[in-house]
TORROZA-643266 format. One record per residue: residue in one letter; x, y, z of N, C-alpha, C in turn. Coordinates in Angstrom, 1 decimal, padded with zeros to 4 digits. Example, Ala and Ser with C-alpha at 12.3 -4.5 7.8 and 13.67 -1.06 7.14 Angstrom:
BEGIN
A;013.2;-005.7;007.8;012.3;-004.5;007.8;013.2;-003.3;007.8
S;012.8;-002.2;007.1;013.7;-001.1;007.1;012.9;000.0;007.9
//
This chain:
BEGIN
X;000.8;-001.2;000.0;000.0;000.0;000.0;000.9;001.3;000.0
X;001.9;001.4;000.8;002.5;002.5;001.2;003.6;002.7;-000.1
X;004.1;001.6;-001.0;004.8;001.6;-001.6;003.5;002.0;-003.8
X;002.5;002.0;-003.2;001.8;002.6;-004.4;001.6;004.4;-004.6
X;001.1;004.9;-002.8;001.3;005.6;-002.7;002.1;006.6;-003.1
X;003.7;005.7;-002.7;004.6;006.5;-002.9;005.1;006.5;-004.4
X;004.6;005.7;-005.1;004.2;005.8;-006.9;004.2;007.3;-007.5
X;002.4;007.7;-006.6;001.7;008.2;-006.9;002.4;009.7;-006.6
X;003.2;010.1;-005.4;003.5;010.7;-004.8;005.0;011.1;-005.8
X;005.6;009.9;-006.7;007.0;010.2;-007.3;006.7;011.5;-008.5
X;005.3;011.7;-008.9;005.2;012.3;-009.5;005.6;014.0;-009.8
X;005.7;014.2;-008.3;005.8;015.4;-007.9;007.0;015.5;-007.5
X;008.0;014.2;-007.6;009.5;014.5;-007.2;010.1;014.9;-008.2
X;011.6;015.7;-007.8;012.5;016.1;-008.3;013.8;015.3;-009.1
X;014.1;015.5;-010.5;014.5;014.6;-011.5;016.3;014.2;-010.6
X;016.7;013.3;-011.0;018.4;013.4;-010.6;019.2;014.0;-011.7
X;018.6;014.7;-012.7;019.4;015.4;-013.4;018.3;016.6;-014.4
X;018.7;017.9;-014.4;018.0;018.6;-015.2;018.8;019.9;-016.1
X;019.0;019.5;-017.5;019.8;020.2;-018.1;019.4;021.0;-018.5
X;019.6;022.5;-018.4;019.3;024.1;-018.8;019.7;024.2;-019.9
X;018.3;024.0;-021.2;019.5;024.3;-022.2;019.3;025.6;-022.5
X;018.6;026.6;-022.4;018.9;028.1;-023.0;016.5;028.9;-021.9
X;017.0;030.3;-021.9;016.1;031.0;-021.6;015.2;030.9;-022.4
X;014.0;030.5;-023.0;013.6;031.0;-024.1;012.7;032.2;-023.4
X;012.2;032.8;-024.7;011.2;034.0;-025.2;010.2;033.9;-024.7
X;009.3;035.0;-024.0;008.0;034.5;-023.9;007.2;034.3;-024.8
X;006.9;033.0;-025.1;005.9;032.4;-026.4;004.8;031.6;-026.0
X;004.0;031.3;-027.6;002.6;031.2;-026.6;002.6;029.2;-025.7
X;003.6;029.1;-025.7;003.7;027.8;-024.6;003.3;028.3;-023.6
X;003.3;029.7;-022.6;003.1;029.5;-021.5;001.7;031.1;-021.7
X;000.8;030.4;-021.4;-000.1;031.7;-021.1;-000.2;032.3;-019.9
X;000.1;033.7;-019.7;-000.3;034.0;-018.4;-001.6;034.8;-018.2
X;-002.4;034.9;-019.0;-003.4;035.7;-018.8;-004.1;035.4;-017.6
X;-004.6;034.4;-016.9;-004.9;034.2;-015.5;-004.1;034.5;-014.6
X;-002.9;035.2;-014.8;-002.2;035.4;-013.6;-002.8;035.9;-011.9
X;-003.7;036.6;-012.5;-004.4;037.7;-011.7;-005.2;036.5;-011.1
X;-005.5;034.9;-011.1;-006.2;034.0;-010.5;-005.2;033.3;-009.9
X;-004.0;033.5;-010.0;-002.9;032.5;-009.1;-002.7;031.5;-010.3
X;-002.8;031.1;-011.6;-002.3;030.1;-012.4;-001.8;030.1;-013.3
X;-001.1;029.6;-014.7;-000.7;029.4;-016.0;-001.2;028.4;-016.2
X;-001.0;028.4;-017.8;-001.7;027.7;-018.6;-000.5;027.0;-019.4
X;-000.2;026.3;-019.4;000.6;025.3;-020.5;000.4;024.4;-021.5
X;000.9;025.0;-022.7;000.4;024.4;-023.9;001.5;023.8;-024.4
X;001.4;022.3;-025.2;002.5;021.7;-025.5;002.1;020.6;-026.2
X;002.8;019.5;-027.0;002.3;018.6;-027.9;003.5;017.3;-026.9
X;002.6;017.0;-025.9;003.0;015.5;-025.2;002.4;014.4;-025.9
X;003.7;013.6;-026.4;003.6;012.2;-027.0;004.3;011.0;-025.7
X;003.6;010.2;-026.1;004.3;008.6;-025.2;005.6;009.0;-024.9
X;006.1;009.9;-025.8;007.7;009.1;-025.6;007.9;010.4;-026.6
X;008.9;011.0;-026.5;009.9;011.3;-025.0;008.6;011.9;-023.7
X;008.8;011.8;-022.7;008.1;012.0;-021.5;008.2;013.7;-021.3
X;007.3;014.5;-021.1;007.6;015.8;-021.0;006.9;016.2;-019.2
X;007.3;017.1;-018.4;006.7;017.5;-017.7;007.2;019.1;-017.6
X;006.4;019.7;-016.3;006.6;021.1;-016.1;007.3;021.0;-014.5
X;008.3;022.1;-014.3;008.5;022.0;-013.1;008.6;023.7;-012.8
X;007.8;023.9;-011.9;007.8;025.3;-011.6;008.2;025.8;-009.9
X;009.2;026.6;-010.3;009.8;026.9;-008.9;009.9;028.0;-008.0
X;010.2;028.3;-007.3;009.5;030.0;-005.9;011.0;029.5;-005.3
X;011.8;030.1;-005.4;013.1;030.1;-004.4;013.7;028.4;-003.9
X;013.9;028.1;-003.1;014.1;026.8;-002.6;012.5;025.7;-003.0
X;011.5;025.9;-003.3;010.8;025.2;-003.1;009.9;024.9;-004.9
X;009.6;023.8;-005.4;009.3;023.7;-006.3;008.7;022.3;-006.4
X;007.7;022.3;-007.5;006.3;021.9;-007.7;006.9;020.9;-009.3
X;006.8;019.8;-009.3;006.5;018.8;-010.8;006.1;017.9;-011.0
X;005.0;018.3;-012.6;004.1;017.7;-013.0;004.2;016.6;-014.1
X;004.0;015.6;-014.1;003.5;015.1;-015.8;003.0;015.8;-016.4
X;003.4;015.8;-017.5;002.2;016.4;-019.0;001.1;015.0;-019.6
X;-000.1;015.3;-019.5;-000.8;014.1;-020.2;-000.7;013.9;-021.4
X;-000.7;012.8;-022.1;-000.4;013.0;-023.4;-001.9;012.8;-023.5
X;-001.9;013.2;-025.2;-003.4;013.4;-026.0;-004.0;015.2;-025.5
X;-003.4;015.2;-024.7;-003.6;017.4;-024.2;-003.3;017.9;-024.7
X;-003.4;019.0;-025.2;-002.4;020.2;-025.6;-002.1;021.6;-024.7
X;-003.4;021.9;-023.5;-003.3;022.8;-022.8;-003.4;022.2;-020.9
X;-002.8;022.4;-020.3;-003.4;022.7;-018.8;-003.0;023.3;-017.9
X;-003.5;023.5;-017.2;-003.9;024.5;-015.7;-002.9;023.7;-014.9
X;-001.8;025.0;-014.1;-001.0;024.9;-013.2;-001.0;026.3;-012.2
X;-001.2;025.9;-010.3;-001.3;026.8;-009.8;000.0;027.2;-009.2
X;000.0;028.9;-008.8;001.3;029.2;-008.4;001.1;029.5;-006.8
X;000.9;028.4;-006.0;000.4;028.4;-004.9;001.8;028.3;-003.4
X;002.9;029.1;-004.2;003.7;029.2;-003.0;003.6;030.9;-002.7
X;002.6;031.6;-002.8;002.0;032.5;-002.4;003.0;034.0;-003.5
X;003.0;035.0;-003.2;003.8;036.1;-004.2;005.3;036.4;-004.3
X;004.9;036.6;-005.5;006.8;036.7;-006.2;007.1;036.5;-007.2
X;008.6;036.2;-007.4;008.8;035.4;-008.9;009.1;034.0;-008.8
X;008.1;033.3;-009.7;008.4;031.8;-010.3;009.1;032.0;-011.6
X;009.8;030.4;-011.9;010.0;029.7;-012.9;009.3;029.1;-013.4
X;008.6;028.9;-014.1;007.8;027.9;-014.9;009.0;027.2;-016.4
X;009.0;026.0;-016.2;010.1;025.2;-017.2;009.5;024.4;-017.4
X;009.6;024.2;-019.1;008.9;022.9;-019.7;010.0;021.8;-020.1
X;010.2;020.7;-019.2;011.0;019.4;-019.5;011.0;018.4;-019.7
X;011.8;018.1;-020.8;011.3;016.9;-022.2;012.5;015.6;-021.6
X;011.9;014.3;-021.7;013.0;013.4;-021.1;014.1;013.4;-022.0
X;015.8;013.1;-022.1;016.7;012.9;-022.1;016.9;011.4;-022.4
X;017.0;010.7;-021.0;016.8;009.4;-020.8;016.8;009.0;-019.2
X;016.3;007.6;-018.8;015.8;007.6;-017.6;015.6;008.3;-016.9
X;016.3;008.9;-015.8;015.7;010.0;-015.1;016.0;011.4;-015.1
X;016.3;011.9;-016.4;017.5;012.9;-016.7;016.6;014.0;-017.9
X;016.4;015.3;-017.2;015.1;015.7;-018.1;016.2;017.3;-018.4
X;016.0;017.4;-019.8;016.5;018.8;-020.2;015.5;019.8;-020.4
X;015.4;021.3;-019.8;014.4;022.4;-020.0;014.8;022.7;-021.3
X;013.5;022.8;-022.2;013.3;023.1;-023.5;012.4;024.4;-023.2
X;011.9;024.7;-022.4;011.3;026.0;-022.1;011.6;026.7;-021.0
X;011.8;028.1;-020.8;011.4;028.5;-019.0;011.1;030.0;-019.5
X;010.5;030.3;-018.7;009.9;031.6;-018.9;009.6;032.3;-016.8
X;010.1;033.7;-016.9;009.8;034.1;-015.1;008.5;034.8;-015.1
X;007.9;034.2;-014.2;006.6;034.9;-013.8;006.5;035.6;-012.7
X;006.2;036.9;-012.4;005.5;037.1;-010.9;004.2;037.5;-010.6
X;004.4;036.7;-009.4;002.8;037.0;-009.2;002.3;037.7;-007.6
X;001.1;038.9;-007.9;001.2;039.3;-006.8;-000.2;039.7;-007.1
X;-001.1;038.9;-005.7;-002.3;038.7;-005.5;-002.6;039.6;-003.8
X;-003.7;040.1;-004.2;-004.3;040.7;-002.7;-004.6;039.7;-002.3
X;-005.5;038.9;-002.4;-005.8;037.5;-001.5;-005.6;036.5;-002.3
X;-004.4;036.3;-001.7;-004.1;034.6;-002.1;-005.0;033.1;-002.2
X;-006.1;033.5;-001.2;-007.0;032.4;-001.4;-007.6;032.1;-003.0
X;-007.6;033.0;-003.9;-008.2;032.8;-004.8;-007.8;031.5;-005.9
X;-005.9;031.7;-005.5;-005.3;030.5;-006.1;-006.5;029.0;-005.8
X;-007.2;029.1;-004.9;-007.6;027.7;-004.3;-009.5;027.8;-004.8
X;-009.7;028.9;-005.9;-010.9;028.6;-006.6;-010.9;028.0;-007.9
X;-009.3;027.6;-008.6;-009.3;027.6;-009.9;-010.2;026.0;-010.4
X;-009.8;025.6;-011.5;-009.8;024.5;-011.9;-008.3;023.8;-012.6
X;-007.9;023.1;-012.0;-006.1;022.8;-012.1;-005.7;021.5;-012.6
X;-004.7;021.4;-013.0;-004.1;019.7;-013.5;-005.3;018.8;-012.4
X;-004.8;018.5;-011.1;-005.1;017.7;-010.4;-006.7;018.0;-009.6
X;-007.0;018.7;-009.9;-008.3;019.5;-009.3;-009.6;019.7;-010.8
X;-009.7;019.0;-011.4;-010.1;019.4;-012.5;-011.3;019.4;-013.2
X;-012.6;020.5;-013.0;-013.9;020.7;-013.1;-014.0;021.6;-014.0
X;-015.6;021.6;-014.9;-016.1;022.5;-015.6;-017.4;022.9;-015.0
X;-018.3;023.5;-015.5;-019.4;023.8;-015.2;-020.2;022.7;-015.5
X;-020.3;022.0;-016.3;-020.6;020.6;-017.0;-020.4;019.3;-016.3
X;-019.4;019.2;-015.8;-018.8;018.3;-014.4;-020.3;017.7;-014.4
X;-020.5;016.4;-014.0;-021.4;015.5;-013.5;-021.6;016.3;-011.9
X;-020.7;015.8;-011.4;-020.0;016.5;-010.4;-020.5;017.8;-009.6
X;-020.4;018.7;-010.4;-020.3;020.0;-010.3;-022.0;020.3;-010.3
X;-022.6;019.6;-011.1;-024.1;020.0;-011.2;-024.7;019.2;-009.8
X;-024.1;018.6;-009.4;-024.0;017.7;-008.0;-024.1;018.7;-006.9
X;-023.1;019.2;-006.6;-022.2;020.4;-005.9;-023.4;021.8;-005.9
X;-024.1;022.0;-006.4;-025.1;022.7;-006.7;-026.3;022.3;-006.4
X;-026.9;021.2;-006.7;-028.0;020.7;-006.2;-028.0;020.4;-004.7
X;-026.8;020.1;-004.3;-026.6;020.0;-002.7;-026.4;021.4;-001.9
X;-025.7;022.3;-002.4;-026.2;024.0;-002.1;-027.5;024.8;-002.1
X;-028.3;023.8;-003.2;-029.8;024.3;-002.9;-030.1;024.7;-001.6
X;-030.4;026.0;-001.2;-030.8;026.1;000.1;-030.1;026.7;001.0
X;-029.0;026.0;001.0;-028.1;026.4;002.5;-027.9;027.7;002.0
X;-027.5;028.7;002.9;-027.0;030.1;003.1;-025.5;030.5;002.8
X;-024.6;029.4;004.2;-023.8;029.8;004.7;-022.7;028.8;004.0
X;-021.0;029.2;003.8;-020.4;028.5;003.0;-020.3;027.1;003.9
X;-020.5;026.9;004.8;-020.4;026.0;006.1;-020.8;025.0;005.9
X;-022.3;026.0;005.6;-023.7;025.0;005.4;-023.3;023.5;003.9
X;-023.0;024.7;002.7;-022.2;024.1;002.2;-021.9;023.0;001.6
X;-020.3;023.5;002.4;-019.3;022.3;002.5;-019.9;021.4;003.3
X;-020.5;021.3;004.4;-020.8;020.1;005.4;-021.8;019.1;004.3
X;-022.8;019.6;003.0;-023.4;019.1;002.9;-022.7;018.5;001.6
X;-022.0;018.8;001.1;-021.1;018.4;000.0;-020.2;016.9;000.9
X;-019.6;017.9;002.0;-018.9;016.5;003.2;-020.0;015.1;003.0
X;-021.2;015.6;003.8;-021.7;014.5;004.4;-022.1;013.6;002.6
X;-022.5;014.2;001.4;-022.7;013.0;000.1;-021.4;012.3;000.3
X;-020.3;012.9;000.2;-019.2;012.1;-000.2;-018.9;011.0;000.8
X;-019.0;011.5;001.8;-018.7;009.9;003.3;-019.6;008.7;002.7
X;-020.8;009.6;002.6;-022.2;008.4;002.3;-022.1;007.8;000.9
X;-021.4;008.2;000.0;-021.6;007.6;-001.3;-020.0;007.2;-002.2
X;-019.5;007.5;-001.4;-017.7;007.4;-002.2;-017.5;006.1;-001.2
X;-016.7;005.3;-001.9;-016.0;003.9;-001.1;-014.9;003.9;-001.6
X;-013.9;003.5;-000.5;-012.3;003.6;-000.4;-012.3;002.3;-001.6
X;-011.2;002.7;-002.9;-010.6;001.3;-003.5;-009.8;000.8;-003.7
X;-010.0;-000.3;-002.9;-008.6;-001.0;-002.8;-007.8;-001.7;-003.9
X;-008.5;-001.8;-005.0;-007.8;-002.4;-006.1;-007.2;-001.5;-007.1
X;-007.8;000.0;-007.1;-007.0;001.2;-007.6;-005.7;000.7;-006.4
X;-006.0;001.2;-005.4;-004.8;001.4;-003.9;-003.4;000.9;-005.1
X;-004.0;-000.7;-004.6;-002.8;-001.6;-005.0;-002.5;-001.3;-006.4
X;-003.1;-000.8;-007.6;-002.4;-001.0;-009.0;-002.3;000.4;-009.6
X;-002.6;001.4;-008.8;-002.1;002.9;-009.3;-001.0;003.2;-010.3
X;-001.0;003.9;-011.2;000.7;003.9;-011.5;000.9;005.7;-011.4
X;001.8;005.6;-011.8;002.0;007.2;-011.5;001.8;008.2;-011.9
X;001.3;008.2;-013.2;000.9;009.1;-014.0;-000.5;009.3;-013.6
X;-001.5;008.3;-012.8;-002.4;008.5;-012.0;-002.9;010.3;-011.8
X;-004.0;010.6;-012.1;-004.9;011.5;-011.6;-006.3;011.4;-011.8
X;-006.7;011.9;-011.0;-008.4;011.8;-010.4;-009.3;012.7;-011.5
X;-009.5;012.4;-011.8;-011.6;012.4;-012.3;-012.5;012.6;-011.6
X;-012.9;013.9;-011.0;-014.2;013.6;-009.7;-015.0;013.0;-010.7
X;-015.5;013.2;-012.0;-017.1;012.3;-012.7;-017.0;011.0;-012.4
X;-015.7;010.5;-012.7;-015.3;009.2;-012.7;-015.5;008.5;-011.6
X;-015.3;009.3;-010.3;-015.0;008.9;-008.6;-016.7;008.8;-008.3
X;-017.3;009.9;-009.0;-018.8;010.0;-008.8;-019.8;009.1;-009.6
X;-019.4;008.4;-010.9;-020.0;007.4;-011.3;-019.5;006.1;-010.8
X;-018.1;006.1;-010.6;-017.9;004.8;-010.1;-018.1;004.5;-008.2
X;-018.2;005.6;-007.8;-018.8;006.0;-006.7;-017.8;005.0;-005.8
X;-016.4;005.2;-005.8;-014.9;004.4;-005.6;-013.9;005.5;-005.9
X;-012.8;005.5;-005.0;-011.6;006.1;-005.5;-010.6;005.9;-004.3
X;-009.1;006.5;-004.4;-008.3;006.4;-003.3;-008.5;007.4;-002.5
X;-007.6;007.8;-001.3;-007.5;009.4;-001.3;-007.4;010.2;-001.5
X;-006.5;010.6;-002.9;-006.4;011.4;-004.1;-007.8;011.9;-004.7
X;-008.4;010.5;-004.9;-009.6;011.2;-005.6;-010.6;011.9;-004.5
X;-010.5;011.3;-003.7;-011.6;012.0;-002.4;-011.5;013.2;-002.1
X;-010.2;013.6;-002.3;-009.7;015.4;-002.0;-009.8;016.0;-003.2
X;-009.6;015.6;-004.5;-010.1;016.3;-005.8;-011.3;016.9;-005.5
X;-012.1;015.2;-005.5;-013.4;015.3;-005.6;-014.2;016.5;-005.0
X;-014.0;016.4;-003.3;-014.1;017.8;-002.5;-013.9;019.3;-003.1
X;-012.5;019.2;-003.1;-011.9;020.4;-003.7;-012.9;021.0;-004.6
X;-012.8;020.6;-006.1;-013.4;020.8;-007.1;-015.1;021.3;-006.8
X;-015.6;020.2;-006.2;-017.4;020.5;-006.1;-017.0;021.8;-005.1
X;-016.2;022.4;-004.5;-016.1;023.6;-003.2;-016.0;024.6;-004.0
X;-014.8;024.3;-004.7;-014.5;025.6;-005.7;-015.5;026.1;-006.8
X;-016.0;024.9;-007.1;-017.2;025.0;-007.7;-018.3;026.4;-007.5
X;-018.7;026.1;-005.8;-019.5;026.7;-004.9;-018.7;028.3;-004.6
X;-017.4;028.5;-005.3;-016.6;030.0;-004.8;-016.0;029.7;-003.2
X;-016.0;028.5;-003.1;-015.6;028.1;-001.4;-014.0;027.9;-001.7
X;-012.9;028.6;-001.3;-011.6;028.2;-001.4;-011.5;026.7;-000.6
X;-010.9;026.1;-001.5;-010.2;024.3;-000.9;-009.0;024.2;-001.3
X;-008.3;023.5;-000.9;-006.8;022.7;-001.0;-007.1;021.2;-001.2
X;-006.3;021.1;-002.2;-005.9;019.5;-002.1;-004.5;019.3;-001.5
X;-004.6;018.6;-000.2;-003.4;018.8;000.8;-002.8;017.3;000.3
X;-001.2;017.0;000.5;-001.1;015.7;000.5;000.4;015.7;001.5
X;000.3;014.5;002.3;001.3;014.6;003.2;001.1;013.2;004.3
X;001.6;013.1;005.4;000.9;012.3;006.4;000.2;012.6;007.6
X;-000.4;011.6;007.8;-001.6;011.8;008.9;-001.4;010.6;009.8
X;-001.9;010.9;011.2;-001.7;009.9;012.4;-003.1;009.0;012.0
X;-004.1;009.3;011.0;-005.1;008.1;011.0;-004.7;007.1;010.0
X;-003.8;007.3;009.3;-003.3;006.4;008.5;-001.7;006.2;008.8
X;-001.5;005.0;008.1;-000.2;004.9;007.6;000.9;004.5;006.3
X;000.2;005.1;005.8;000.8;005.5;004.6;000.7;007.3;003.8
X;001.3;007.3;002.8;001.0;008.8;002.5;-000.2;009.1;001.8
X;-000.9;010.0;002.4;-002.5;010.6;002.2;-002.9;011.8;001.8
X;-003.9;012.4;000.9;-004.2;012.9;000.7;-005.9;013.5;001.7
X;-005.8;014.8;001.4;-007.3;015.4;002.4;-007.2;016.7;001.9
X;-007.9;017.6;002.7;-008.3;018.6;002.1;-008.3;020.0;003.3
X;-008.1;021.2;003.0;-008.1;022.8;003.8;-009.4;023.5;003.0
X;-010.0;024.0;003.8;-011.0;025.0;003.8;-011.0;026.0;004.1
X;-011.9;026.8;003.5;-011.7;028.3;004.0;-012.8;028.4;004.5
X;-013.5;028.6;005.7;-014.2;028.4;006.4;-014.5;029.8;006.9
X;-015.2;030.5;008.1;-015.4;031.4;009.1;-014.0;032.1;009.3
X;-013.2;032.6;008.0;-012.4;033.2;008.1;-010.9;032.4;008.8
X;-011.0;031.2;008.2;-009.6;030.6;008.9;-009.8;028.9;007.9
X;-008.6;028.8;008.2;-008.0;027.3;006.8;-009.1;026.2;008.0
X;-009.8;025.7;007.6;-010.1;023.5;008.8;-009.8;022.7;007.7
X;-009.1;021.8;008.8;-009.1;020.4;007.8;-010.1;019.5;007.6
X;-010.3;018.9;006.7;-011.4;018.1;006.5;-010.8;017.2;005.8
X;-010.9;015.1;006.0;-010.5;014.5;005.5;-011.7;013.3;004.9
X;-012.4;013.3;004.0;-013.6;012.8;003.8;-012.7;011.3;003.1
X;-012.0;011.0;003.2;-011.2;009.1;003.0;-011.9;008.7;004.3
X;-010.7;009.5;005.2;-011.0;008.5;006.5;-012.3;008.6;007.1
X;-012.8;009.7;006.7;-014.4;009.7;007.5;-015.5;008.7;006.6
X;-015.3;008.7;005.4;-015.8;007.5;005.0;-015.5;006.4;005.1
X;-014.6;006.0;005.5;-014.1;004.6;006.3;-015.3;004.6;007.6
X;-014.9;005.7;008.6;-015.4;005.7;010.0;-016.9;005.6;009.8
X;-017.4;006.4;008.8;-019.3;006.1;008.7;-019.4;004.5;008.3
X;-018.6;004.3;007.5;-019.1;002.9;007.1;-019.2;001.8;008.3
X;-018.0;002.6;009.2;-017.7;001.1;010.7;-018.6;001.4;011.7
X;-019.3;002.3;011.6;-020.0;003.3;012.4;-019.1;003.7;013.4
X;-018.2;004.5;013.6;-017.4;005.2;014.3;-017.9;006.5;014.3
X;-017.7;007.4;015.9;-018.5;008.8;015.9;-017.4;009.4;014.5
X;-017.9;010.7;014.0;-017.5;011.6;013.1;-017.0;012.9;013.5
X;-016.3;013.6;013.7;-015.9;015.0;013.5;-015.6;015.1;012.4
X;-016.3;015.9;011.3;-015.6;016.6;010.5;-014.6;017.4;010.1
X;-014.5;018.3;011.0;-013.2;019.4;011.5;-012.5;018.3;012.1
X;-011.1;018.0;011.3;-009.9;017.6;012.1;-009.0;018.5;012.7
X;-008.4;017.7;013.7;-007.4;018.6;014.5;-006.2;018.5;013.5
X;-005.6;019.8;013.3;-004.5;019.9;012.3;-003.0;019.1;012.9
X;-003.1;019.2;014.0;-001.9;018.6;014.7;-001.5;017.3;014.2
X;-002.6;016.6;014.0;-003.2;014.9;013.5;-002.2;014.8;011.9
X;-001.6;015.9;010.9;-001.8;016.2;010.2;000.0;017.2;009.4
X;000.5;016.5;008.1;001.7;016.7;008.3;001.7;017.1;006.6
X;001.6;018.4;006.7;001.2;018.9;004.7;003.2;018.7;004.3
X;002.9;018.1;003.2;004.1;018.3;002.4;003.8;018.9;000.9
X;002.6;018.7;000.5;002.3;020.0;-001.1;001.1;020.4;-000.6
X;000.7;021.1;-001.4;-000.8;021.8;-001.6;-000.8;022.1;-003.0
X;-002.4;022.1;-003.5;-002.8;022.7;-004.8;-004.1;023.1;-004.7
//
């Protein structure tokens, strides 16, 4: 289990070799016209082979992605809050040895940073069309308050999402979540449970995080979710709470953050 995870988790690691070959120009590879939302937009022609990804960087700390093949465009957030990033487009070499064929500097400087956590993004990824999303809507019927909400968004997913264990065990890496998919097949890991969330929130104008890191209810590496709630980040982990409804175990929604050990966010 802990060794699929960490599969899923290589995705976002750092290559053992990354050759700079030249600054290019800003061209239309990297769009920044959402800047002003916290993201870019990356456009690019990913084939099987050679392996392309993006790695975008803020000082010591940096973010990378696979490119899907069969895309030509996606959503990446710049969620290590303001300043200047790198954004670099890198094409495989050979085995784990990736040369930047693109980079371009971005800065970004946002009055409230929470907005980064309304988009629709690589791993977060909703339209208005979303199965999903028209879901996320018909469960806001009514309520008032963003609270009201999310809790009722929370409580479908405990009641209707089942942890799967046969994804668990055969993930590969390139792995990412589909809330339609999670919501028709009404199944996913914890990856998809924190999409899933995320996406129907943002949906609603509710800032979410897709948190991934470890937690004392599990033991392995997990994914959950940050809210913007009554003016302050709660954690909310709808995996493990749907485990706990199913065993009948009492529920808190609001976890104690302490419980809780972020290594990315998106």
């Amino acid at each position: 289990m802990r060794k699929m995870i960490m599969m899923v988790l290589s995705v976002f690691m750092l290559f053992t070799s990354v050759q700079v070959v030249s600054a290019a120009e800003a061209t239309a590879w990297l769009d920044t016209s959402e800047l002003s939302q916290g993201v870019v937009k990356v456009s690019y022609d990913a084939k099987s082979a050679p392996k392309m990804k993006v790695m975008i960087t803020k000082g010591k700390e940096s973010y990378t992605y696979n490119l899907t093949a069969g895309r030509t465009t996606e959503v990446f957030p710049l969620q290590l809050g303001n300043g200047e990033y790198k954004v670099m487009l890198l094409e495989n070499i050979s085995g784990k040895s990736y040369k930047a064929v693109k980079q371009q500097a971005v800065t970004l400087s946002l009055k409230d940073e929470k907005v980064v956590y309304l988009n629709s993004v690589q791993n977060v990824s909703w339209t208005s069309s979303s199965k999903a999303i028209a879901k996320a809507q018909e469960l806001a019927k009514g309520k008032k308050t963003d609270e009201e909400k999310a809790k009722a968004v929370y409580d479908f997913i405990i009641s209707n999402i089942a942890y799967d264990k046969n994804l668990a065990q055969t993930v590969t890496t390139d792995y990412l979540p589909s809330i339609d998919r999670t919501l028709t097949t009404k199944k996913d890991i914890c990856y998809g449970y924190a999409a899933l969330y995320a996406a129907m929130l943002r949906s609603l104008d509710i800032p979410a995080k897709l948190v991934m890191g470890d937690s004392d209810y599990v033991d392995v590496y997990h994914a959950w979710n940050e809210v913007y709630l009554n003016g302050k980040w709660v954690t909310i982990d709808t995996t493990v709470d749907a485990g706990m409804k199913q065993s009948n175990k009492p529920l808190s929604w609001m976890k104690d953050v302490a419980k809780y050990s972020k290594a990315k966010q998106y």
